[in-house]
C-alpha atoms as an extended CHARMM CRD file, in Angstrom:
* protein
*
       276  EXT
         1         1  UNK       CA              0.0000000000        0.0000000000        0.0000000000  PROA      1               0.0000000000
         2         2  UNK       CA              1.2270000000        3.1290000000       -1.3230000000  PROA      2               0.0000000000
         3         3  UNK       CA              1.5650000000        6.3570000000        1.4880000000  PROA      3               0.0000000000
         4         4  UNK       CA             -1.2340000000        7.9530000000       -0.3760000000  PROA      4               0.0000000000
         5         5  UNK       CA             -3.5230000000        5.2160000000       -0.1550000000  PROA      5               0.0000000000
         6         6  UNK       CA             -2.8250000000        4.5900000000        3.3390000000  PROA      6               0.0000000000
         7         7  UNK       CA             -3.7320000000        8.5920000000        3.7680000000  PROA      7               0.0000000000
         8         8  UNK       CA             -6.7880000000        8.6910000000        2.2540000000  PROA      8               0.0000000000
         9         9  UNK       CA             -8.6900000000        7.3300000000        4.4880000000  PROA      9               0.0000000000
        10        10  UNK       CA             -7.3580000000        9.8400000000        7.2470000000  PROA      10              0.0000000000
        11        11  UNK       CA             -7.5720000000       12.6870000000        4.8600000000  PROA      11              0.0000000000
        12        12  UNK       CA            -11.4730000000       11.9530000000        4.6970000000  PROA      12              0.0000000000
        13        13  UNK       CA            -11.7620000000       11.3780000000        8.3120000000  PROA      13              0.0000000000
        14        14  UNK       CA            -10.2560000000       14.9850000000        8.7770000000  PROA      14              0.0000000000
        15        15  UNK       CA            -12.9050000000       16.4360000000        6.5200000000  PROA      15              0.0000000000
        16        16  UNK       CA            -15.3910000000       15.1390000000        9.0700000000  PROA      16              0.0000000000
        17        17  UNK       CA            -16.9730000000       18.0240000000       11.1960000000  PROA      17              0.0000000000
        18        18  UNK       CA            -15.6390000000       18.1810000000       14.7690000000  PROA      18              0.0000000000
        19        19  UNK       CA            -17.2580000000       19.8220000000       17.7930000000  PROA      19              0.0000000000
        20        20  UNK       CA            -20.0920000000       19.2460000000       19.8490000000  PROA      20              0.0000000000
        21        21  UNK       CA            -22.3420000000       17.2970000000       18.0390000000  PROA      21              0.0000000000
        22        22  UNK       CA            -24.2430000000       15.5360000000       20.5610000000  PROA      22              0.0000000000
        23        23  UNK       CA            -25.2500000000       19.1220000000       21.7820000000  PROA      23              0.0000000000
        24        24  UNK       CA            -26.5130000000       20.0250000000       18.2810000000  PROA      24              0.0000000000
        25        25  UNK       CA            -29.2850000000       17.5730000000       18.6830000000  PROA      25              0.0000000000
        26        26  UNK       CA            -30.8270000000       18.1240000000       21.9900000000  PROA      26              0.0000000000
        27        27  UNK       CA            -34.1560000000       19.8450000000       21.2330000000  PROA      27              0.0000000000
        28        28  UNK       CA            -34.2680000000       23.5890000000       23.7530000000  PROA      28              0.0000000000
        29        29  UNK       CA            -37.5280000000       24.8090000000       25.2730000000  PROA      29              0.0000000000
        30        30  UNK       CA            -37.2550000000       27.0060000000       22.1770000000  PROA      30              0.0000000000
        31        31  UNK       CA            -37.0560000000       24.7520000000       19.6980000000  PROA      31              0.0000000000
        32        32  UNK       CA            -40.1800000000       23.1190000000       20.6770000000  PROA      32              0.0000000000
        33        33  UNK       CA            -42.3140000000       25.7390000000       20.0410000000  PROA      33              0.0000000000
        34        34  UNK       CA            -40.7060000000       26.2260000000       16.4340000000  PROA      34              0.0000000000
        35        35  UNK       CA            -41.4190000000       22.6290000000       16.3220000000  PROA      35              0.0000000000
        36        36  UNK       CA            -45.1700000000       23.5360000000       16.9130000000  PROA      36              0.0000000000
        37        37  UNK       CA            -45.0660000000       25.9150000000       14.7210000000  PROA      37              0.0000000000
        38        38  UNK       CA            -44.3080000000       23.7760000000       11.8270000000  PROA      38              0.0000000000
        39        39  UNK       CA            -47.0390000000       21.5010000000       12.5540000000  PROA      39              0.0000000000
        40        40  UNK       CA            -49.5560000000       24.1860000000       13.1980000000  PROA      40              0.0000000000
        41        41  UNK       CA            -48.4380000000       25.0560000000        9.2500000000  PROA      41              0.0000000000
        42        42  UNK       CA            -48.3860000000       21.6310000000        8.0300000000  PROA      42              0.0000000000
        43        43  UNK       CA            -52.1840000000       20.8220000000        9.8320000000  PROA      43              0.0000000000
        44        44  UNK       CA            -53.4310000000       24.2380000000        8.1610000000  PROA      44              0.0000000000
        45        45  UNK       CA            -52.6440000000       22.3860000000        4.8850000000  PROA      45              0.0000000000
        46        46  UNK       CA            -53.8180000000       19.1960000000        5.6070000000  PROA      46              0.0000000000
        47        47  UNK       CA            -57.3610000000       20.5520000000        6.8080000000  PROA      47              0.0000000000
        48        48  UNK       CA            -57.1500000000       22.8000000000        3.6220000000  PROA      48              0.0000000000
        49        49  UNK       CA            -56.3760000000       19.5070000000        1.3470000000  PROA      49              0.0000000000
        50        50  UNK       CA            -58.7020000000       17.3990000000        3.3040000000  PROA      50              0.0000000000
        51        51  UNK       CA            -61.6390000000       20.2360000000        2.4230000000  PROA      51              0.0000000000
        52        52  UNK       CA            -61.1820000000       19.9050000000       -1.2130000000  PROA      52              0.0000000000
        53        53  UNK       CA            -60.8770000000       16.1590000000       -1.7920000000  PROA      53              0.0000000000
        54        54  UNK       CA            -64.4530000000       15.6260000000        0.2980000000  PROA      54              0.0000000000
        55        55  UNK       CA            -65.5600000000       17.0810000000       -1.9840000000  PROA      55              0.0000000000
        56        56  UNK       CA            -63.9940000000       14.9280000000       -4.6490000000  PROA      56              0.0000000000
        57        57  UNK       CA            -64.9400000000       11.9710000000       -2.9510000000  PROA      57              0.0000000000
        58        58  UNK       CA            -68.7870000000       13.2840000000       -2.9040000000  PROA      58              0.0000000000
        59        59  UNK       CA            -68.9770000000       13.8360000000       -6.2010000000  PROA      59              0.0000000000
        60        60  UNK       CA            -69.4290000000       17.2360000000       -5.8930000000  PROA      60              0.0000000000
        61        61  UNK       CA            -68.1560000000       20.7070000000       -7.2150000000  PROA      61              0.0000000000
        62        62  UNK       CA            -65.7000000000       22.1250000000       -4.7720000000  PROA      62              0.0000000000
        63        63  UNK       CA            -66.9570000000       24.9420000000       -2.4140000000  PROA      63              0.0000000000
        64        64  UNK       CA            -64.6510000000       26.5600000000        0.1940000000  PROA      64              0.0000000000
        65        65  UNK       CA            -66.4700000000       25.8520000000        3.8530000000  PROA      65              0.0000000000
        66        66  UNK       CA            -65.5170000000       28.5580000000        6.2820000000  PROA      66              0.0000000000
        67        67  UNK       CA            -65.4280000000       26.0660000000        8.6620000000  PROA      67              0.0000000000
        68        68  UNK       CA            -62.3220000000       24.6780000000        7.1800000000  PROA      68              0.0000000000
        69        69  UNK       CA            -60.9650000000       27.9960000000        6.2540000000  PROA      69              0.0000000000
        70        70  UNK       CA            -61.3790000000       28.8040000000       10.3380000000  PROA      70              0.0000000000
        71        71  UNK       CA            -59.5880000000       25.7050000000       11.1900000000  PROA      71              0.0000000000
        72        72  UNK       CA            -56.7210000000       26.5690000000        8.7540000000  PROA      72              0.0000000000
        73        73  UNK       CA            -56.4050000000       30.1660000000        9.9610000000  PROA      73              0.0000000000
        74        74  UNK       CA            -56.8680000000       29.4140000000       13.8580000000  PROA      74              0.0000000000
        75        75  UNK       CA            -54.0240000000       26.9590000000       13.8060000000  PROA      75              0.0000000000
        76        76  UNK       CA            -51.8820000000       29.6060000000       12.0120000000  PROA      76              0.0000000000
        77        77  UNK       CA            -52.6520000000       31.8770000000       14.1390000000  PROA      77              0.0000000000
        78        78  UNK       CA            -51.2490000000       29.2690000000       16.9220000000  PROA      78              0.0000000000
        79        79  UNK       CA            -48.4910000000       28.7930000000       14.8060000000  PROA      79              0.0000000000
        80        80  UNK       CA            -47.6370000000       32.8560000000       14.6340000000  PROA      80              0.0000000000
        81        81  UNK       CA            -48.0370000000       32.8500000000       18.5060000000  PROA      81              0.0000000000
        82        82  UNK       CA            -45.3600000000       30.0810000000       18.7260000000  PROA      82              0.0000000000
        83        83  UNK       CA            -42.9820000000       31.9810000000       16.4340000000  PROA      83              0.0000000000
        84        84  UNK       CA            -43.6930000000       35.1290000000       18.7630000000  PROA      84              0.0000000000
        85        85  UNK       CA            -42.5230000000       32.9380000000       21.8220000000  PROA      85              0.0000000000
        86        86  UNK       CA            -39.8620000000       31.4010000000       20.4840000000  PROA      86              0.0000000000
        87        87  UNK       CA            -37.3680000000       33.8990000000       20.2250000000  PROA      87              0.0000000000
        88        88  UNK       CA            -38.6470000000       35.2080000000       23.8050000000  PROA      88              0.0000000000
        89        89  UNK       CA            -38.3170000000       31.3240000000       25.3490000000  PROA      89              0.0000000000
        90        90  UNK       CA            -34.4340000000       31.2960000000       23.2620000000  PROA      90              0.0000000000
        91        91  UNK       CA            -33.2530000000       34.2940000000       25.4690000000  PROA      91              0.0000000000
        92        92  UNK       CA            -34.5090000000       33.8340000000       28.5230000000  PROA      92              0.0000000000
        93        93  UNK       CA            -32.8720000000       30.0850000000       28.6260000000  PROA      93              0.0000000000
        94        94  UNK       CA            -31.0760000000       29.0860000000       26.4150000000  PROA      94              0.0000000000
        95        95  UNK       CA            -31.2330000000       28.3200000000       22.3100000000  PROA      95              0.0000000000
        96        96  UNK       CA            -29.6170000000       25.2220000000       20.3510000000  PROA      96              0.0000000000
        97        97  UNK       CA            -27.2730000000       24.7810000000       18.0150000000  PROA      97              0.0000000000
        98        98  UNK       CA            -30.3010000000       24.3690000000       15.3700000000  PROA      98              0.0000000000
        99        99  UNK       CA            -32.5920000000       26.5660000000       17.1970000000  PROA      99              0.0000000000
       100       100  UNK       CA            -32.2190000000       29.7470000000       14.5460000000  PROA      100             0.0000000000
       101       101  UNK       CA            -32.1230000000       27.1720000000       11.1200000000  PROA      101             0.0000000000
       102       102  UNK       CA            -35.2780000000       25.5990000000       12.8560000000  PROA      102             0.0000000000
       103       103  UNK       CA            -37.2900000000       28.8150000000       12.8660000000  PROA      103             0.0000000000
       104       104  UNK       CA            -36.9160000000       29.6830000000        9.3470000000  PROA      104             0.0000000000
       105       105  UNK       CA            -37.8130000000       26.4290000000        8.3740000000  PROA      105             0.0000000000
       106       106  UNK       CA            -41.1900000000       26.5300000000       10.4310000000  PROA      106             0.0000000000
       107       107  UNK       CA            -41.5360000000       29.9060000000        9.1470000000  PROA      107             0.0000000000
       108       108  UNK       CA            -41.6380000000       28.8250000000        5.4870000000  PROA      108             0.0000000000
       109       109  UNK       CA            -44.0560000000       25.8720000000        6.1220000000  PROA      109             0.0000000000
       110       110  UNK       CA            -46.6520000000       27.9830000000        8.0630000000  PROA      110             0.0000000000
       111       111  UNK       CA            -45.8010000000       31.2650000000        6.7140000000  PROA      111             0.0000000000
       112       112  UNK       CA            -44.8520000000       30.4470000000        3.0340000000  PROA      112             0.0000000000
       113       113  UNK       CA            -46.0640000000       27.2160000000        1.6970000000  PROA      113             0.0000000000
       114       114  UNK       CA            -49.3280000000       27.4950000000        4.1130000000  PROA      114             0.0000000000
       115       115  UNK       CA            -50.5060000000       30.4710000000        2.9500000000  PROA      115             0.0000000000
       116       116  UNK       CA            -49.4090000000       30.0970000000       -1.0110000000  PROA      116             0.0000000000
       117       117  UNK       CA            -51.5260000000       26.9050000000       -0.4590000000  PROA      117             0.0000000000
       118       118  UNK       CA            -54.7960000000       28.3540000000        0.7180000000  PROA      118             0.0000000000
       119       119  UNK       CA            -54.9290000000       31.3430000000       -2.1630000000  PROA      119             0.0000000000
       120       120  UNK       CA            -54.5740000000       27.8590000000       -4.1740000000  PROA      120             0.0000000000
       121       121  UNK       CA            -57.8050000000       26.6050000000       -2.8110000000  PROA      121             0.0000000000
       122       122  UNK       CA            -59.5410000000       29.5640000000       -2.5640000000  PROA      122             0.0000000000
       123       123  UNK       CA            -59.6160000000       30.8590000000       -5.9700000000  PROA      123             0.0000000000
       124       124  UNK       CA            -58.0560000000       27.9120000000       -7.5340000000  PROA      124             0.0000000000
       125       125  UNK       CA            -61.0710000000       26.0580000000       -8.5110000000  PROA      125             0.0000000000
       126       126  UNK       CA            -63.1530000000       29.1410000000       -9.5110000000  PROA      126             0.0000000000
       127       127  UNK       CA            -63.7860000000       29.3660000000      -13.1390000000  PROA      127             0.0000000000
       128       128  UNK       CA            -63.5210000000       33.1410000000      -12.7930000000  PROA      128             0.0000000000
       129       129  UNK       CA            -60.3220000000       33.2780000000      -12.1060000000  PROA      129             0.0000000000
       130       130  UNK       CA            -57.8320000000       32.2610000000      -14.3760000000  PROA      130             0.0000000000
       131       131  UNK       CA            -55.9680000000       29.2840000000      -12.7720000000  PROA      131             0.0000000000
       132       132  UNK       CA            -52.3560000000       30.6420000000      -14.1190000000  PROA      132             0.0000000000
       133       133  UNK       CA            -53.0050000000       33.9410000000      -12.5710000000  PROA      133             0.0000000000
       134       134  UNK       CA            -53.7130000000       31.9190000000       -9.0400000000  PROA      134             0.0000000000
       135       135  UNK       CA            -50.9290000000       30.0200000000       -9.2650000000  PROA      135             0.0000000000
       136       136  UNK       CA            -48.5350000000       33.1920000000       -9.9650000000  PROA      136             0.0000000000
       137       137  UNK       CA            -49.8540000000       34.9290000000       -6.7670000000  PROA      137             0.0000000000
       138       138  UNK       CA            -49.9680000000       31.6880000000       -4.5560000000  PROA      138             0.0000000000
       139       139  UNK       CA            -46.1350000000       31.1480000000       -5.8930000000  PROA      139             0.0000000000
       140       140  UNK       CA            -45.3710000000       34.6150000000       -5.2710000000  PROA      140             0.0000000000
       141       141  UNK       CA            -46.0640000000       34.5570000000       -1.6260000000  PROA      141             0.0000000000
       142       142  UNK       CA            -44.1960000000       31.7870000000       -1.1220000000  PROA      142             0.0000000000
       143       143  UNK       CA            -41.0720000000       32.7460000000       -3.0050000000  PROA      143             0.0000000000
       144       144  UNK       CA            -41.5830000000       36.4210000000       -1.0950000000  PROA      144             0.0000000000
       145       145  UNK       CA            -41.6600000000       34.6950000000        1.8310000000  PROA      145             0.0000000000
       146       146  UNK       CA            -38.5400000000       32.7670000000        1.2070000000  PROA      146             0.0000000000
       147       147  UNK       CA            -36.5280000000       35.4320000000        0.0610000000  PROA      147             0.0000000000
       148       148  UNK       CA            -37.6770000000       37.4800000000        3.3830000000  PROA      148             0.0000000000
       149       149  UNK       CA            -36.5200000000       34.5830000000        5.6720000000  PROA      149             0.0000000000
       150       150  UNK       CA            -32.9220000000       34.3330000000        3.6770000000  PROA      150             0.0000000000
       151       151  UNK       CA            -32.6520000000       38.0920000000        3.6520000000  PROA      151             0.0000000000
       152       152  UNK       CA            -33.0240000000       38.5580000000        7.4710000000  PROA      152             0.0000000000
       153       153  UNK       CA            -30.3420000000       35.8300000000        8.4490000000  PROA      153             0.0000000000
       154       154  UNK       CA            -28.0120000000       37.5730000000        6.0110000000  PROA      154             0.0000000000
       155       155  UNK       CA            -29.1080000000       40.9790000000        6.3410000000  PROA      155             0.0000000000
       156       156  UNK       CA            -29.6050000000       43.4200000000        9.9530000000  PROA      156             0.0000000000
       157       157  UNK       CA            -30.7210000000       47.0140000000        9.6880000000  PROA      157             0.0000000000
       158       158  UNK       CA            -29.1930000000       49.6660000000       11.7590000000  PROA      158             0.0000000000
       159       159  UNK       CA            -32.5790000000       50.4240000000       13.2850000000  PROA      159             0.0000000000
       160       160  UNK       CA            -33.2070000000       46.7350000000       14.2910000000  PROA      160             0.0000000000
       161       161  UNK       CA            -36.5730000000       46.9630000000       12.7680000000  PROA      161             0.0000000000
       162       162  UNK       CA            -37.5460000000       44.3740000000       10.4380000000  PROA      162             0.0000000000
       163       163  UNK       CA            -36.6360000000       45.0270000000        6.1390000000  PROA      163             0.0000000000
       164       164  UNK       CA            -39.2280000000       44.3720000000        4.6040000000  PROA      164             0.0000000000
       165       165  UNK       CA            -43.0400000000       42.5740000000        5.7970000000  PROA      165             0.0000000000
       166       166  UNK       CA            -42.1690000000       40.4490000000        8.1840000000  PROA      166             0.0000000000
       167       167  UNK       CA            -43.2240000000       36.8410000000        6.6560000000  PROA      167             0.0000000000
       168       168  UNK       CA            -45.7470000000       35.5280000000        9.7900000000  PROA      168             0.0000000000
       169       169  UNK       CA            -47.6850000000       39.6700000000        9.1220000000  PROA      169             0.0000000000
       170       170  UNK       CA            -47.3890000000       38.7550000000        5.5580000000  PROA      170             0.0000000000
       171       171  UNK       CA            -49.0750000000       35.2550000000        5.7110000000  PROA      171             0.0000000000
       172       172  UNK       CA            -52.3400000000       36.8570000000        8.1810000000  PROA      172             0.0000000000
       173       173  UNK       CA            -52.5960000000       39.9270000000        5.5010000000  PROA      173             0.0000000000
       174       174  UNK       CA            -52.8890000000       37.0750000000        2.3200000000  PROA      174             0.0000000000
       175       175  UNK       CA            -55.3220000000       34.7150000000        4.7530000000  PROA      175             0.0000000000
       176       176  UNK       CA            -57.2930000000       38.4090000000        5.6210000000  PROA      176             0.0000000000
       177       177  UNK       CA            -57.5880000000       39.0420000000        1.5950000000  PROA      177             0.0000000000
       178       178  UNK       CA            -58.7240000000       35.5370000000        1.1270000000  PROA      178             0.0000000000
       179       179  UNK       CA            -61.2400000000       35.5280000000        4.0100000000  PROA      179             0.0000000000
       180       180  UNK       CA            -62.5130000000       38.9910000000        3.0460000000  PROA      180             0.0000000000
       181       181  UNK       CA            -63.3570000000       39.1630000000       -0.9640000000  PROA      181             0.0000000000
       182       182  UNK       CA            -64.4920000000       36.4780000000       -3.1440000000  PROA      182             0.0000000000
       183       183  UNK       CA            -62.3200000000       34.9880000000       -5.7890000000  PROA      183             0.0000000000
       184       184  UNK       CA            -61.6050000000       37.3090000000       -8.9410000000  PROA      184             0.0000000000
       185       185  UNK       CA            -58.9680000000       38.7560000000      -11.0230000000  PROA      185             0.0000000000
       186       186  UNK       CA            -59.0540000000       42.0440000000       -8.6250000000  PROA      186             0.0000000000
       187       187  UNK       CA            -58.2200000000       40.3580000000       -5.4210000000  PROA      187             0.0000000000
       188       188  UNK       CA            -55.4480000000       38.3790000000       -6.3550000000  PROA      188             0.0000000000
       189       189  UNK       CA            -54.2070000000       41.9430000000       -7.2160000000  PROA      189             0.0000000000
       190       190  UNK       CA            -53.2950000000       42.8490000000       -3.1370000000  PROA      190             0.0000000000
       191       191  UNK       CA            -52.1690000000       39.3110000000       -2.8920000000  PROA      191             0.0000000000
       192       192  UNK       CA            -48.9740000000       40.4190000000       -5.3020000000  PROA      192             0.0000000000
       193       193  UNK       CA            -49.0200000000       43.7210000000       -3.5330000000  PROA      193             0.0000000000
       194       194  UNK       CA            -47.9640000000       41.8160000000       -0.2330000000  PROA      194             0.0000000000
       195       195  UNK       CA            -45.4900000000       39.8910000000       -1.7430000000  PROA      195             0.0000000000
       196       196  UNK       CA            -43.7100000000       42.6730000000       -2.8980000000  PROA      196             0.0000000000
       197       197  UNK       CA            -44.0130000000       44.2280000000        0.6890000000  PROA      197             0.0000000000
       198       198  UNK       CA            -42.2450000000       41.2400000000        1.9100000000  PROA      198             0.0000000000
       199       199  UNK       CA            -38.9440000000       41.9110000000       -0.1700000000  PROA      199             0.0000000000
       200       200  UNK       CA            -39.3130000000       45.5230000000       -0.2010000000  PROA      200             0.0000000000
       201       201  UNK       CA            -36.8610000000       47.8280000000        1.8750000000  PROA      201             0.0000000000
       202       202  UNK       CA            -39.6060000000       49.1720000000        4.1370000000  PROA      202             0.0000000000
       203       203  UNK       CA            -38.6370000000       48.5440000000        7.5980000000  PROA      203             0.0000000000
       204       204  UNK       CA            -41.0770000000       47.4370000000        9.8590000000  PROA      204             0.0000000000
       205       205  UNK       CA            -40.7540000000       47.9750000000       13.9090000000  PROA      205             0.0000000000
       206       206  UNK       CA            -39.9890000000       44.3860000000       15.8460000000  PROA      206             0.0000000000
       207       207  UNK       CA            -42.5820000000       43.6010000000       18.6090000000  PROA      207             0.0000000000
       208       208  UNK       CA            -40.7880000000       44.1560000000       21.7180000000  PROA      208             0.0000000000
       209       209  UNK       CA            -41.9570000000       45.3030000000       25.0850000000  PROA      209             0.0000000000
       210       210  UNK       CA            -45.1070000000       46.7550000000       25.0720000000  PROA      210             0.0000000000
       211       211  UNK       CA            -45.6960000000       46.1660000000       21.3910000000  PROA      211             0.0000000000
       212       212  UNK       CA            -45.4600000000       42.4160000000       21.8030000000  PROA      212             0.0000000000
       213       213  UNK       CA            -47.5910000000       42.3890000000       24.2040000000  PROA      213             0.0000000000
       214       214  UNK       CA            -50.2860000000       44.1950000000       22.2010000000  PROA      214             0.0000000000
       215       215  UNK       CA            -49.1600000000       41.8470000000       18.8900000000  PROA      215             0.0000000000
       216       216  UNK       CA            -50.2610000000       39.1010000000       21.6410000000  PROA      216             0.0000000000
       217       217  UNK       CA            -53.0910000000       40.4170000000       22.4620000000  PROA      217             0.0000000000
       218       218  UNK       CA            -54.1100000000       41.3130000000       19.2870000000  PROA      218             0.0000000000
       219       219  UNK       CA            -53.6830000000       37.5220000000       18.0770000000  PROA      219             0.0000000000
       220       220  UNK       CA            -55.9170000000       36.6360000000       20.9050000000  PROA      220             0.0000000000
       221       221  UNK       CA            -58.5970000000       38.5370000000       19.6680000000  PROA      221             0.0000000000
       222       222  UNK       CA            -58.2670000000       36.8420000000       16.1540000000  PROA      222             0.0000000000
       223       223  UNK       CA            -58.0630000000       33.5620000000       17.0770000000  PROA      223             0.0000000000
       224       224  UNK       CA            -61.5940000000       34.2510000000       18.8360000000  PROA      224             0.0000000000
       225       225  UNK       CA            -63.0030000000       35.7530000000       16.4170000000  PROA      225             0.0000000000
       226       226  UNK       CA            -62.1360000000       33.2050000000       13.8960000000  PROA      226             0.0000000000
       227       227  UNK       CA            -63.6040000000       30.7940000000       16.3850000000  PROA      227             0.0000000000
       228       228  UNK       CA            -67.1460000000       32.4430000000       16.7880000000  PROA      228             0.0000000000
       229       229  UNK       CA            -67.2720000000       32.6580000000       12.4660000000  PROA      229             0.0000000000
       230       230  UNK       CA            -66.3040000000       29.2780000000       12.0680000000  PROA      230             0.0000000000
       231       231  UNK       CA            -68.8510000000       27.9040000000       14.4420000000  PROA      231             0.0000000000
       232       232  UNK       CA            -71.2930000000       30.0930000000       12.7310000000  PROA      232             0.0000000000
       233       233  UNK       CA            -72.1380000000       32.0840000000       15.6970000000  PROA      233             0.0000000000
       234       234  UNK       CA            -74.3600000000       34.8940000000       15.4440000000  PROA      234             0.0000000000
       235       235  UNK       CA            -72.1970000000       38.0070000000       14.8360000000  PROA      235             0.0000000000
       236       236  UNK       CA            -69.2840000000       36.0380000000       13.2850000000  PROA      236             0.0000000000
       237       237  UNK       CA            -69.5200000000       37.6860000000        9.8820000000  PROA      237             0.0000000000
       238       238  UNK       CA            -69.0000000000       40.7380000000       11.3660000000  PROA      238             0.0000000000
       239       239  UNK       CA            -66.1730000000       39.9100000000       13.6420000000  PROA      239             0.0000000000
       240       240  UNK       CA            -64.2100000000       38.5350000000       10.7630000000  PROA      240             0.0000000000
       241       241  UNK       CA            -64.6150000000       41.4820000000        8.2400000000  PROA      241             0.0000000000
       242       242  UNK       CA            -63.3880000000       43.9090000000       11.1710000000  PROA      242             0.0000000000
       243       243  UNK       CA            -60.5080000000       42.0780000000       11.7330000000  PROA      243             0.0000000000
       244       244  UNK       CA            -59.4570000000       41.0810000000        8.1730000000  PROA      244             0.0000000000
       245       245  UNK       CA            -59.8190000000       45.0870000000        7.5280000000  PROA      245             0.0000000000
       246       246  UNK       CA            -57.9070000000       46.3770000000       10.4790000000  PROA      246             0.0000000000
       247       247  UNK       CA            -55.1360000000       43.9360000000        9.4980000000  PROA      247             0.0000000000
       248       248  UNK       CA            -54.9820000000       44.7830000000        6.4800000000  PROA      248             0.0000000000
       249       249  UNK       CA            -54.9970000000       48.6840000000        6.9220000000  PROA      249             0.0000000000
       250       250  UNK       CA            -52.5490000000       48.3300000000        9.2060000000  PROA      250             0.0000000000
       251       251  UNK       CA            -50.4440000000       47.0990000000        6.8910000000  PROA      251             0.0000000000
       252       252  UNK       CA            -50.6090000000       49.0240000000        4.0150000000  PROA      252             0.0000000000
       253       253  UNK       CA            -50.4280000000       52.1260000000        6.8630000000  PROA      253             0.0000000000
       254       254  UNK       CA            -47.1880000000       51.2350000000        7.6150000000  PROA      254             0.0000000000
       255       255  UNK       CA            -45.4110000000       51.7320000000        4.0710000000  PROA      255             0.0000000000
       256       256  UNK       CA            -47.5350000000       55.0760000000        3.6790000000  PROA      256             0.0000000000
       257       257  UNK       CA            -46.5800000000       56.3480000000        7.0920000000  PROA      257             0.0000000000
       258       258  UNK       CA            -42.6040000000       55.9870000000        6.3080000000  PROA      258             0.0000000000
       259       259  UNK       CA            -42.6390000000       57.0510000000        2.9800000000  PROA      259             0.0000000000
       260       260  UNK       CA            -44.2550000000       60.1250000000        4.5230000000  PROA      260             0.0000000000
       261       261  UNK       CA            -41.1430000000       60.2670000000        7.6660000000  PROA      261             0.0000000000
       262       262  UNK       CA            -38.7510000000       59.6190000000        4.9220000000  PROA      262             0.0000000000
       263       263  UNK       CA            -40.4600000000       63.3410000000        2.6740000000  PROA      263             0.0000000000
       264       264  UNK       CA            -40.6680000000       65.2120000000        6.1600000000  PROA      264             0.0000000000
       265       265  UNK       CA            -36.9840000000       64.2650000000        6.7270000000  PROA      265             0.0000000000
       266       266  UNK       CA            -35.8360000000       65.7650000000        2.7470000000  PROA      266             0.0000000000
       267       267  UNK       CA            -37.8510000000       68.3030000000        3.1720000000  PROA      267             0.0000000000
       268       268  UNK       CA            -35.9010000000       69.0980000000        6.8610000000  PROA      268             0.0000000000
       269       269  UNK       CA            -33.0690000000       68.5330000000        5.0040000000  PROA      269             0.0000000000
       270       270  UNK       CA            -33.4140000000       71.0090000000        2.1290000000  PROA      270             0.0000000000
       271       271  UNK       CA            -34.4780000000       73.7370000000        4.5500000000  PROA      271             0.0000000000
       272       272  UNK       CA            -31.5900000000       73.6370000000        6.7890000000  PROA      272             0.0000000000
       273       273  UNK       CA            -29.1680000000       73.5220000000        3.9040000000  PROA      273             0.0000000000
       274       274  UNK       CA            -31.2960000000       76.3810000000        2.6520000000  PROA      274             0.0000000000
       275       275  UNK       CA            -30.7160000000       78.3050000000        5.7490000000  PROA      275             0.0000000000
       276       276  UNK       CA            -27.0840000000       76.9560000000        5.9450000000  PROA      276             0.0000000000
């Protein structure tokens, strides 16, 4: 045996990674509650899936049954609060080795593909809609939201606010559109508009303090009212359209609010280099 052959199998041994890898696979307090968020995401799909091919099996034409859209949008509403706690849970004991790559890929399931999926089966089997046109805004949120994730582990602004929609805002603005209009050419139109608020520059403040606490609270409140519309309680309709509306205007009142800091601040600027 030749000194290189008898060094190759060293040579790969080397390339091996070294450290603590038994500690890399011990699940934190943290990571659990990523872990429930990704199953909050994938169940949102399943009861999604599950509503269309009843249908199937019936023999009949598919209708979307708000009591399946609830289910869907309660547990991703569970699934946000996770993703809210997480982080919280991470710093006040301790994170894993995995616990940030864990996050992001919860995030994508419940956030991303969850979402993408329902404009799918909301406007997906309506004849009015063209079904390219659906699948171009259902594969837009989920590339947005992709791109948003990979962008924030690369990418920190100076501020420490958010660039760009955060992805679990994104997904409840796309489930508020869908709960709020009927199917049409017209409403897939704010569908694209939050994708492209996703992977915009806007920065958006991060929930701490008393702002997560209201984020909370405000969570709360939807998952409650999602509740008393799915189980067709008197009032319900109601409930939901106030909701979907507030979360949506807040939203798009973000963008317009700092585009309107950002003039006040040239326009500051031009005067004192006026007066200068």
């Amino acid at each position: 045996m030749t000194t290189a052959d008898a060094g190759w199998p060293l040579d790969e041994t080397d390339d091996e990674p070294r450290g603590p890898v038994g500690k890399a696979f011990r699940l934190s307090a943290a990571d659990s509650l990523s872990l429930g968020n990704a199953l909050c995401g994938f169940l949102a799909v399943c009861v999604l899936a599950w509503s269309a091919i009843r249908a199937l099996q019936e023999g009949k034409p598919f209708e979307a049954d708000p009591r399946f859209f609830g289910t869907a949008v309660v547990l991703l509403l569970i699934g946000a609060t996770c993703d809210l706690f997480d982080g919280l849970v991470a710093r006040k004991f301790r994170a894993s080795a995995m616990g940030a790559e864990l996050d992001n890929l919860a995030d994508v399931i419940s956030f991303g593909f969850a979402p993408a999926f329902m404009v799918v089966i909301w406007a997906g089997f309506n004849p009015a809609t063209p079904f390219p046109l659906v699948m171009v805004a259902a594969a837009s949120v989920l590339l947005a939201g992709v791109i948003r994730l990979a962008r924030f582990a690369c990418v920190k602004t100076k501020s420490g606010d958010f660039m760009g929609l955060p992805i679990p805002m994104g997904a409840m603005t796309v489930v508020s559109i869908v709960l709020l209009f009927p199917p049409s050419k017209l409403a897939v139109v704010p569908i694209l508009g939050v994708a492209y608020l996703m992977v915009s520059r806007i920065e958006y403040p991060k929930p701490k303090g008393n702002l997560a606490a209201v984020v909370l609270a405000w969570m709360m409140i939807n998952v409650a009212c999602l509740t008393i519309w799915a189980a067709g309680l008197s009032g319900g309709d109601s409930l939901i359209k106030v909701g979907a509306v507030m979360q949506i205007a807040i939203v798009a009142a973000i963008p317009l609010r700092v585009l309107m800091f950002k003039r006040a601040k040239r326009k500051e600027r031009r005067e004192a280099e006026r007066v200068g």
